[in-house]
C-alpha positions as CSV (number, residue, x, y, z in Angstrom):
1,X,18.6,-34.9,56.1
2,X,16.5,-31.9,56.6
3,X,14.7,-30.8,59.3
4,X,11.2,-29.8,58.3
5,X,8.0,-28.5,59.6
6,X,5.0,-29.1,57.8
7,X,1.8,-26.8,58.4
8,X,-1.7,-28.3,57.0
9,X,-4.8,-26.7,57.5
10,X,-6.8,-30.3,58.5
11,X,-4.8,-33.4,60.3
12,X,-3.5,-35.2,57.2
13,X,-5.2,-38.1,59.2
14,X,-7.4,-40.0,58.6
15,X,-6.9,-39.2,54.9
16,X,-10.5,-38.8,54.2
17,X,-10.7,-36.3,51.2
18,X,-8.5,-34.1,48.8
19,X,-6.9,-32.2,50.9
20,X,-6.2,-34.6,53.6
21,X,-5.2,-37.4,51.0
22,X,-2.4,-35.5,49.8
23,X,-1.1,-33.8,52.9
24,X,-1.1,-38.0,54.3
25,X,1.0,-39.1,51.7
26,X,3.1,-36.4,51.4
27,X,4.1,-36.4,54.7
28,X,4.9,-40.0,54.4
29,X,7.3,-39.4,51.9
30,X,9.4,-36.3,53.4
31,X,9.7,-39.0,56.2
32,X,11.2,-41.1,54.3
33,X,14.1,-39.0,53.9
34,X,13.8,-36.0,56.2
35,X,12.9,-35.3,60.2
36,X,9.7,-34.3,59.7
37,X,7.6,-32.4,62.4
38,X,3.5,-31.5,62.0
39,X,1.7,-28.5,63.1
40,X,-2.3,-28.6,62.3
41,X,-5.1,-27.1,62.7
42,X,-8.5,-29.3,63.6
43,X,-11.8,-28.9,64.0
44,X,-13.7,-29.4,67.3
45,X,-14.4,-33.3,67.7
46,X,-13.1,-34.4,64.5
47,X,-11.1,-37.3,63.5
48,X,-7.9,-36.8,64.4
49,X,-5.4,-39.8,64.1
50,X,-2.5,-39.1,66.3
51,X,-1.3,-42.4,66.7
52,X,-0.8,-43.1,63.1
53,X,0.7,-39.5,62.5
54,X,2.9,-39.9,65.1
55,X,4.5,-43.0,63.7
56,X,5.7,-40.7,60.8
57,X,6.3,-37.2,62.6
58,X,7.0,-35.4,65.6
59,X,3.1,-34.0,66.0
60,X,3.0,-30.8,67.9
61,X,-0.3,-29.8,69.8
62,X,-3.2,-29.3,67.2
63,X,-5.2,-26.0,67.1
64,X,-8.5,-25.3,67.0
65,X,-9.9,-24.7,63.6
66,X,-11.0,-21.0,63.7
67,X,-14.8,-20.3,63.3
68,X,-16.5,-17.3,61.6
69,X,-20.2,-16.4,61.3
70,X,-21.9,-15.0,58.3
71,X,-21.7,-12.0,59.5
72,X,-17.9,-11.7,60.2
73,X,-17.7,-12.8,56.6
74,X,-19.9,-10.1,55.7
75,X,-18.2,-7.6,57.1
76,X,-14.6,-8.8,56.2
77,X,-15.7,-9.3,52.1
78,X,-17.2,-5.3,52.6
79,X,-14.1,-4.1,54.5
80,X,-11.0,-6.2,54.2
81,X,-9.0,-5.4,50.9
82,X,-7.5,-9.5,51.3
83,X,-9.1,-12.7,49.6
84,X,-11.6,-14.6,51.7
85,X,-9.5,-17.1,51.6
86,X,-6.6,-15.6,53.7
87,X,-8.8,-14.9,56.5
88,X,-9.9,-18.6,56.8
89,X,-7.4,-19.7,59.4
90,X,-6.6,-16.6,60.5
91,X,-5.3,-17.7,64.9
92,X,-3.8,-15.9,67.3
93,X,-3.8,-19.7,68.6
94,X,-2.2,-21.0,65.8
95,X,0.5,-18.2,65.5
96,X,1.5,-18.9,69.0
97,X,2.1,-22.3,68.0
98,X,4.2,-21.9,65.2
99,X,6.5,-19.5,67.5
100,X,6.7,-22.2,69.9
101,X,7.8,-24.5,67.6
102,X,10.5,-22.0,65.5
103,X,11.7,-21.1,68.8
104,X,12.0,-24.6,70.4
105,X,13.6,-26.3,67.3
106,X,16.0,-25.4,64.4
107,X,14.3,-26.2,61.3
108,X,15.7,-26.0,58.0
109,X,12.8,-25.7,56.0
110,X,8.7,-25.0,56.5
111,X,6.5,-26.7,53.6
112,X,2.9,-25.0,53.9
113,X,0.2,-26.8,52.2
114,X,-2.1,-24.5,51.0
115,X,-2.4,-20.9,50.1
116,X,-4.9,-20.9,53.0
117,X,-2.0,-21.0,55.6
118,X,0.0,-18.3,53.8
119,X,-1.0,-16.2,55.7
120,X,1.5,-17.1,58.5
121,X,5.0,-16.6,55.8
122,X,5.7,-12.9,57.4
123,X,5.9,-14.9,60.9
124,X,8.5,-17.3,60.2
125,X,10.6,-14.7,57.6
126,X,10.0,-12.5,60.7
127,X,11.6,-15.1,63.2
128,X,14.2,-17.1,61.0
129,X,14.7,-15.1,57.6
130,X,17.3,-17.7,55.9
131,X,15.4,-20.6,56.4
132,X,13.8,-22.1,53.0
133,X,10.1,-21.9,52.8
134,X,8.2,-24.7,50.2
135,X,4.3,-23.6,49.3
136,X,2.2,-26.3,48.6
137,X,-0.5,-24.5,46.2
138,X,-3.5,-27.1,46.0
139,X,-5.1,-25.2,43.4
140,X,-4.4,-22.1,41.0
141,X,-7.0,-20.2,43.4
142,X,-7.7,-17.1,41.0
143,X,-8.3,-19.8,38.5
144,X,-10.4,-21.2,40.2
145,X,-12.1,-18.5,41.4
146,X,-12.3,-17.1,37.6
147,X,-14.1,-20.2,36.1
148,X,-17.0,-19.9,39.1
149,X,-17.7,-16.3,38.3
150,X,-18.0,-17.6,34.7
151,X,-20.0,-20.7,35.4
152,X,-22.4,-18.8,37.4
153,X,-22.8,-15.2,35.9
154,X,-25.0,-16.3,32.7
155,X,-27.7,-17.4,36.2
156,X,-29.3,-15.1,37.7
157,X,-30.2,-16.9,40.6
158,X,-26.5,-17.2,41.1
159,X,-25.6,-13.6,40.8
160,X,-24.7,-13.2,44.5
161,X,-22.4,-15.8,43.8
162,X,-20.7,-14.7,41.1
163,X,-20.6,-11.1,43.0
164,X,-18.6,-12.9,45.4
165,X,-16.3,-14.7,42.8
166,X,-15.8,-11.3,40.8
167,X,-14.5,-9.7,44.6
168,X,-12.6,-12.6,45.0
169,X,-11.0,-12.8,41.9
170,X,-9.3,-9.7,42.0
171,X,-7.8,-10.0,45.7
172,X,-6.8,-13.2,45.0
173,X,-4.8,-12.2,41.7
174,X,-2.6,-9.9,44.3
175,X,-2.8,-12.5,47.4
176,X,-1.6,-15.4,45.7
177,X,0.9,-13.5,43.7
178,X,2.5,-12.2,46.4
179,X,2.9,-15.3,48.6
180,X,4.3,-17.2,46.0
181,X,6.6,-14.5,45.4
182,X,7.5,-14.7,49.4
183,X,8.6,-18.0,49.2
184,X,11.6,-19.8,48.1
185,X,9.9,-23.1,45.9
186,X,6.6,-23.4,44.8
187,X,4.9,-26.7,43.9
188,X,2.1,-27.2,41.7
189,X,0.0,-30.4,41.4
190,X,0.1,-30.5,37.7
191,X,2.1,-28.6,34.5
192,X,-1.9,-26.7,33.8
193,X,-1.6,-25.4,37.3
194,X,2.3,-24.4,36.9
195,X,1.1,-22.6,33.6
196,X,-1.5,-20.9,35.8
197,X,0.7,-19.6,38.2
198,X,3.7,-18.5,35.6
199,X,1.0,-16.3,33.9
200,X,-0.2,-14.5,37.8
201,X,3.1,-13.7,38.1
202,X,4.5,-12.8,35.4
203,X,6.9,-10.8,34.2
204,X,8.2,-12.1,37.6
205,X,9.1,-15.6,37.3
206,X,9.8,-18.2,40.6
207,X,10.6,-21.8,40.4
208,X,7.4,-24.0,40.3
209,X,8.1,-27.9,40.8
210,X,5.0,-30.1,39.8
211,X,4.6,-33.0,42.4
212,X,1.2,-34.1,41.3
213,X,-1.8,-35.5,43.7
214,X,-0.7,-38.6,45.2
215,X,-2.1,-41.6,47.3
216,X,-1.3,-45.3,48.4
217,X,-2.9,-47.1,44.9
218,X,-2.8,-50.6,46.9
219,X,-5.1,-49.6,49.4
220,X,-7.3,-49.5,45.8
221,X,-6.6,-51.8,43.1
222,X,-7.7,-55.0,45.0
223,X,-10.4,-56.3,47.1
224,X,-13.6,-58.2,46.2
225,X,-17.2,-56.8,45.7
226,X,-18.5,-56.1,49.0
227,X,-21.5,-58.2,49.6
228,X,-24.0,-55.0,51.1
229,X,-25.9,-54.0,48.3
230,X,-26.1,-50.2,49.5
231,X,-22.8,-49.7,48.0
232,X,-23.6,-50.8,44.7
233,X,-24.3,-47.9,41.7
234,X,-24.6,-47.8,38.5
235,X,-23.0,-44.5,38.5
236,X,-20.8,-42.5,41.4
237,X,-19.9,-39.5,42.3
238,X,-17.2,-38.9,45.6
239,X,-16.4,-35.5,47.0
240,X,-16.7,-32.9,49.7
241,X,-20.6,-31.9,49.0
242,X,-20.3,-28.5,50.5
243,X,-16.7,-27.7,48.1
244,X,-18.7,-25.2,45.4
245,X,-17.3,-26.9,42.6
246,X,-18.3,-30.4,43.8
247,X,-22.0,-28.9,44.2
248,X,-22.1,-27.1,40.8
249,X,-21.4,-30.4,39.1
250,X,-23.9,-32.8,40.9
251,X,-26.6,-30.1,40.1
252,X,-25.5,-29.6,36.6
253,X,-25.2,-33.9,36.2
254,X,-28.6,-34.0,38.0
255,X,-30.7,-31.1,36.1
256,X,-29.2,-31.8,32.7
257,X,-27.7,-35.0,32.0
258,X,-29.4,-37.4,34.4
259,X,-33.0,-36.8,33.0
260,X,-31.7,-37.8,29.2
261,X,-30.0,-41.0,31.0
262,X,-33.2,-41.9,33.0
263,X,-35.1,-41.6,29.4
264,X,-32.8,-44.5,28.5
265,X,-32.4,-46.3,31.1
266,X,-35.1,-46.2,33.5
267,X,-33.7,-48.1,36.4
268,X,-30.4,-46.6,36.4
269,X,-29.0,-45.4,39.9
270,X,-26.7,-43.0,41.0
271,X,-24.9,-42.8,44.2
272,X,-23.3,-39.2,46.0
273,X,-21.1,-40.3,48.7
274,X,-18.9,-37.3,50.8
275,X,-19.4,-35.5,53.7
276,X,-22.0,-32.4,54.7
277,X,-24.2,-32.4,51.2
278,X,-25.0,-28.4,50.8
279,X,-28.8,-27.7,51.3
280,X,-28.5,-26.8,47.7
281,X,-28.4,-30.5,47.2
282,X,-31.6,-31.3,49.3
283,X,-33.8,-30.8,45.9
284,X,-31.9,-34.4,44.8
285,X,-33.0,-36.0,48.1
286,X,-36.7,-37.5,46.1
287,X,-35.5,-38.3,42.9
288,X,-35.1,-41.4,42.0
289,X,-32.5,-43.4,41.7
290,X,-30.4,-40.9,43.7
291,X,-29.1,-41.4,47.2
292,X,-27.0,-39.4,48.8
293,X,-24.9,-40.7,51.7
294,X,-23.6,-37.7,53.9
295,X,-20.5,-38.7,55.5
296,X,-18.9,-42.3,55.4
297,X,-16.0,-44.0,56.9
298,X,-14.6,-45.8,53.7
299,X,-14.9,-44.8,50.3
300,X,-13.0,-47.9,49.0
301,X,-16.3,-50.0,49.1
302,X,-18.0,-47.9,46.9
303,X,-15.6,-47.8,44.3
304,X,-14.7,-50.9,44.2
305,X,-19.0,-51.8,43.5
306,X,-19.5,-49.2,41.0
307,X,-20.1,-49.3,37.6
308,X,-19.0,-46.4,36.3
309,X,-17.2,-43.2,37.8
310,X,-18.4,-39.5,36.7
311,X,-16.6,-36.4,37.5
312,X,-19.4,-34.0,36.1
313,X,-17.3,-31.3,37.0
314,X,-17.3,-27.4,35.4
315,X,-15.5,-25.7,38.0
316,X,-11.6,-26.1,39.4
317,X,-8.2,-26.4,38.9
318,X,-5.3,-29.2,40.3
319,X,-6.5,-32.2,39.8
320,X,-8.9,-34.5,41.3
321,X,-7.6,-37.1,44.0
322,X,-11.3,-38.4,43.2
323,X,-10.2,-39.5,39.8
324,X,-6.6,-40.9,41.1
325,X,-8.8,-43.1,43.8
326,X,-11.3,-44.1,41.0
327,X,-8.7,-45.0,38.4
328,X,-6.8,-46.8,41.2
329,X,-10.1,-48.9,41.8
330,X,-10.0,-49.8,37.9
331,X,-13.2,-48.0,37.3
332,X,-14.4,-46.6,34.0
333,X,-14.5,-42.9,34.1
334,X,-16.5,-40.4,32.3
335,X,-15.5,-36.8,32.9
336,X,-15.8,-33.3,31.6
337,X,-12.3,-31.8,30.4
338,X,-12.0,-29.5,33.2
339,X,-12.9,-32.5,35.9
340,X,-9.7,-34.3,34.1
341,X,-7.5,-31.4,33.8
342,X,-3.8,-32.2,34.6
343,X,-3.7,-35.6,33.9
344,X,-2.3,-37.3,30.5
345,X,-5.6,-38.6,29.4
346,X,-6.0,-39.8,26.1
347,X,-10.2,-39.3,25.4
348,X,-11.7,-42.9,24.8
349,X,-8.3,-44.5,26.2
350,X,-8.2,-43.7,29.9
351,X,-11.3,-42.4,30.4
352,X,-14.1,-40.8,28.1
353,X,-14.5,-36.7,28.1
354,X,-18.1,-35.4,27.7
355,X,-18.9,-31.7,28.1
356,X,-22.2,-31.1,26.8
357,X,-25.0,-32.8,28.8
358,X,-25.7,-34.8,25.7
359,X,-22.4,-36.4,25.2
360,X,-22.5,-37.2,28.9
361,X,-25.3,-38.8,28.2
362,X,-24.8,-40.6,25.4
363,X,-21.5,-42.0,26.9
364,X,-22.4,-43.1,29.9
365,X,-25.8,-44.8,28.4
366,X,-23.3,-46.7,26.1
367,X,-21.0,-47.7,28.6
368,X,-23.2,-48.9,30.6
369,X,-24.0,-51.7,27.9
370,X,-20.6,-52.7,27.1
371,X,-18.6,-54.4,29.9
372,X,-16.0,-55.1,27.7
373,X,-15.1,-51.7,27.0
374,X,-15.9,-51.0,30.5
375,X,-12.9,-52.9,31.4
376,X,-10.6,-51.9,28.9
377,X,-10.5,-48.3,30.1
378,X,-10.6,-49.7,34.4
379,X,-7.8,-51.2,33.3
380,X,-5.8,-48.9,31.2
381,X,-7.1,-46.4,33.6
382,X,-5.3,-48.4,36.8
383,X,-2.2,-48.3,34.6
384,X,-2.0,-44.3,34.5
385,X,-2.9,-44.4,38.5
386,X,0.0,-46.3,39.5
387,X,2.7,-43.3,38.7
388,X,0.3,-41.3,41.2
389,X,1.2,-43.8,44.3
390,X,3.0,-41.9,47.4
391,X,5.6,-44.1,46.7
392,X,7.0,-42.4,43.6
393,X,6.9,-38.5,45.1
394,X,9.8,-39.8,47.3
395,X,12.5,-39.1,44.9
396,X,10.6,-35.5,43.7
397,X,10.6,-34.2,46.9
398,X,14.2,-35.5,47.4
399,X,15.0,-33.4,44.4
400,X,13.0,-30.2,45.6
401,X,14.9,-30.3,48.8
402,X,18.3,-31.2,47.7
403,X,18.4,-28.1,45.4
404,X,17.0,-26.2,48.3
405,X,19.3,-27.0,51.5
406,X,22.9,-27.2,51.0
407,X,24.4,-29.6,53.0
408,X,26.5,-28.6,56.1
C-alpha cells in the first residue's frame, strides 16, 4: 500500500461535471488499494462535499480558487512567455499547502490531475526528489488548443479568438512537453490522446498509461421516467456552457443543423442543461423549442427522459464523460467524430457519427421516428459504458502503481 496525495484543481465532490466526475471516481479507486490523502482547490461558496470525501481520504484544508481579472490576463498573454493555462491556479496559498502536507507526512507518490496544477512539480521535486510523481493529463491541451484556432480562424468575428489559440498553441507545445517530461508516469484518458502526447514529445519518449474517463454506471442505467415534464426533450445536450468547446458546438448545432431539423419536424425540442451558459449563448434564449437550464442539481433526470443524446461537438480532445453518462442512461447518441473520439465506436452500432450539418440532420430526423432502432443503439450503447465504471480502473491503477513503488 502506497501512500498518495492527490491534487485536483475543483473538490472531486459533488461530481458534478467532467472534471469533477473523474477526479470522484478515481479517488475512489486509489482508496481501494492505497492511503489516499486530498489537497484541493475550491471556489468561494461552492459545493464542497467534505463529508463524503472524507469517507474515502484524509482531506486536507481546501484553498481558495485563485481569481484573475481581464486585465491580469491581458497583461500575462502580452508578457508571460507560459500558456494561459499554467497561470490558472497559480497560489501562494496553495503552495503553502502542499508544503504543509510534504512536510507533515511521507508520501510515496503525488498523482496531479490536470496539466493545470503542473505548475506546482518543481515544489515537490524541490522538497522530496525520489518520490514518484503520476500526471493526470485530462486532455492533449496543444491539441486542443490547435483544433480551436482551426475551427475559428476561417471566422472573422472569431479572429481574437483564434489570436489567442495561435499564442496558446505554441506555449503550450513547450509547457506540456516539459511537465510531462518532469514526471515519472503519465496517464492519458484514451490511446488518441496517448498518440497525441508521444508525437509532443518526441524524439523523447515517457511511459503513457491510458486509464480512460470513468464513472459509477449504476447511478445511470436504472430508474423510471421522472414524472415533471420540464425534463423531457426530444434532443439533449449536457456540459459546462462556458468550456469553449462546449459553446462552439451548441452554436454550430443551433445555427446549422437545428434550422434543417425544425423544417422537419416542427415541434421538435431541444434541451441545454450545465452550469453558467456563456452570454454567447443568450442569442438561443428565444428560439423555440430551446431552453436552456443554467445550473442543476442532477443530471440523471434528464437523461434518463430524453430521446436522443447529441454531442455536436468540433472542438477537444480526451473523451467526453457526457457521452459515458449518456450511454450509461441507454440513450441513443448522435455525435460528430471528434465529440466521440477515444472511444471504440462502431458508426450506426453504438451511436451514429454526423459531421456535416446535413447528416446531423438527417440522422437525428430519422431517429427520432424509429424507436426501435432507438433502442437498439441505448442498448448496445449501455453495453460499451459498462467497461467505463470506476469499478474497473481499480486494477489499472493497481498496475500503474505497482510498477512505480517498489515495495519495502
Amino acid at each position: 500500500m502506497a501512500k498518495i496525495l492527490m491534487l485536483t484543481a475543483q473538490p472531486p465532490y459533488p461530481p458534478q461535471q467532467g472534471t469533477s466526475l473523474r477526479n470522484w471516481h478515481l479517488l475512489r479507486a486509489l482508496a481501494e488499494i492505497h492511503d489516499v490523502a486530498l489537497l484541493t482547490f475550491r471556489e468561494s461558496g461552492g459545493p464542497f462535499g467534505l463529508e463524503v470525501l472524507e469517507t474515502v481520504a484524509d482531506v486536507l484544508p481546501p484553498v481558495e480558487t485563485p481569481t484573475r481579472t481581464k486585465a491580469k490576463r491581458l497583461e500575462q498573454l502580452i508578457i508571460s512567455s507560459q500558456p494561459d493555462i499554467a497561470l490558472r491556479l497559480a497560489s501562494e496559498n496553495f503552495q503553502t499547502q502542499l508544503q504543509k502536507a510534504i512536510s507533515s507526512g511521507a508520501f510515496d507518490a503525488f498523482q496531479i490531475e490536470g496539466i493545470e496544477l503542473a505548475r506546482y512539480i518543481p515544489i515537490i521535486r524541490g522538497s522530496c526528489p525520489a518520490v514518484r510523481i503520476i500526471l493526470d493529463c485530462h486532455n492533449a491541451e496543444t491539441e486542443l488548443q490547435r483544433r480551436a484556432l482551426e475551427t475559428d480562424l476561417p471566422h472573422p468575428a472569431r479572429w481574437p479568438a483564434a489570436v489567442y489559440s495561435w499564442i496558446q498553441v505554441g506555449r503550450l507545445r513547450d509547457f506540456e512537453k516539459k511537465v510531462c517530461l518532469a514526471a515519472d508516469r503519465i496517464i492519458a484518458v484514451s490511446e488518441a490522446d496517448r498518440a497525441h502526447l508521444n508525437r509532443l514529445l518526441a524524439p523523447e519518449t515517457k511511459a503513457i498509461e491510458v486509464i480512460p474517463n470513468t464513472i459509477d454506471v449504476t447511478e445511470y442505467s436504472s430508474g423510471e421516467q421522472p414524472d415533471d415534464r420540464n425534463y423531457r426533450f426530444d434532443l439533449l445536450f449536457t456540459g459546462k456552457m462556458d468550456y469553449r468547446p462546449n459553446v462552439d458546438g451548441v452554436l454550430w448545432f443551433a445555427n446549422e443543423v437545428w434550422p434543417r431539423i425544425q423544417d422537419e419536424l416542427p415541434g421538435v425540442t431541444w434541451g441545454i442543461v450545465g452550469q453558467n451558459p456563456h452570454p454567447r449563448l443568450d442569442q438561443l434564449r428565444n428560439k423555440p423549442g430551446i431552453v436552456l437550464t443554467g445550473w442543476v442539481q442532477y443530471i440523471r433526470p434528464y437523461l434518463v427522459a430524453a430521446t436522443i443524446y447529441i454531442t455536436p461537438l468540433r472542438i477537444g480532445s480526451g473523451t467526453r464523460l457526457k457521452l459515458i453518462e449518456a450511454m450509461s442512461a441507454h440513450k441513443p447518441i448522435v455525435s460528430t467524430t471528434i465529440g466521440a473520439e477515444g472511444f471504440p465506436i462502431r458508426n450506426g452500432e453504438e451511436l451514429i457519427i454526423a459531421d456535416t450539418p446535413a447528416e446531423m440532420a438527417q440522422a437525428v430526423v430519422a431517429l427520432l421516428g424509429d424507436s426501435a432502432r432507438r433502442e437498439r443503439l441505448g442498448e448496445a450503447a449501455f453495453r460499451l459504458a459498462q467497461q467505463y465504471d470506476w469499478r474497473n480502473t481499480i486494477p489499472q491503477l493497481e498496475r500503474l502503481y505497482a510498477g512505480l513503488i517498489k515495495p519495502e
